[in-house]
N, C-alpha and C positions, 0 to 999 in steps of 0.2 A: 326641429327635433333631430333633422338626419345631421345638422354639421355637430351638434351635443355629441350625439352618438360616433360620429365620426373622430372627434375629440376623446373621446373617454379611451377608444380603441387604440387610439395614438398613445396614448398616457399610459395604459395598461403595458403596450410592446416597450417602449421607453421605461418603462419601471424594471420590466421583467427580464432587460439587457443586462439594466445597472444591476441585480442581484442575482444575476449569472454566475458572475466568478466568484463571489462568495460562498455561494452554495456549491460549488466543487471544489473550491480550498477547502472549506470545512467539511465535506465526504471523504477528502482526502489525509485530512488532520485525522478524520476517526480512525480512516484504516491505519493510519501509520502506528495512532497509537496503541491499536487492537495486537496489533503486529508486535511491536517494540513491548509493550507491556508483558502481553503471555510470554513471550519468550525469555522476559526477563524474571518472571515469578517462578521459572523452573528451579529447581537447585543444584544449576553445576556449573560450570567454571567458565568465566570470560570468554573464552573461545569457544564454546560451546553455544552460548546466549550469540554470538556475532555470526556465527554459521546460522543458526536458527533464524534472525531477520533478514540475512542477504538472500537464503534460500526463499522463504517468504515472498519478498520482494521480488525476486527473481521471476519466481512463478505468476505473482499477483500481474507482473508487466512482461507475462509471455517470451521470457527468455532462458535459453538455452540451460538444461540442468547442466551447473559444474561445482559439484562441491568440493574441488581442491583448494577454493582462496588464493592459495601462492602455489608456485610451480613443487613447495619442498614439503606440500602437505600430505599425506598418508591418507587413505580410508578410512583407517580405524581413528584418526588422532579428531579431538573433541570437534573442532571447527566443521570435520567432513560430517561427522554424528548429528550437531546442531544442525545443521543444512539442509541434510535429508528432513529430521523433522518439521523443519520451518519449510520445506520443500512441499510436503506434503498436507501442508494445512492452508498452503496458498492455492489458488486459482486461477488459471488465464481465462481471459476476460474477453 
């Protein structure tokens, strides 16, 4: 009885390796596309949608707010606008 049970425990950790990284590719598939999606059903302009996911992102993996994009970006111009938003709907983790 104890080597059975000692076997089934092995078999359990051995399973629960092999379906590791699937289950965090696929957590990571949803946020991407929770991310990418909302930002993209808003209704304003390509740079506006690309601010909105790197901001996102940004936040979601604990990095530095910058919503310039390019050194020649403006605050007001749509990239820095999307940014903040997708800034502000991310989280560090």
């Amino acid at each position: 009885m104890n080597a059975r049970l000692s076997i089934l425990v092995i078999a359990l950790g051995v399973a629960s390796l092999a379906l590791a990284p699937s289950l965090t590719s696929n957590q990571l598939a949803n946020a991407t596309g929770a991310r990418t999606g909302w930002c993209n059903q808003q209704p304003k302009d390509e740079g506006w949608v690309s601010g909105c996911v790197d901001g996102w992102y940004d936040h979601d993996h604990c990095k530095k707010y910058d919503p310039s994009g390019t050194s020649k970006e403006h605050p007001n111009w749509p990239y820095s606008k999307g940014y903040k938003v997708g800034w502000d709907r991310g989280h560090c983790k």
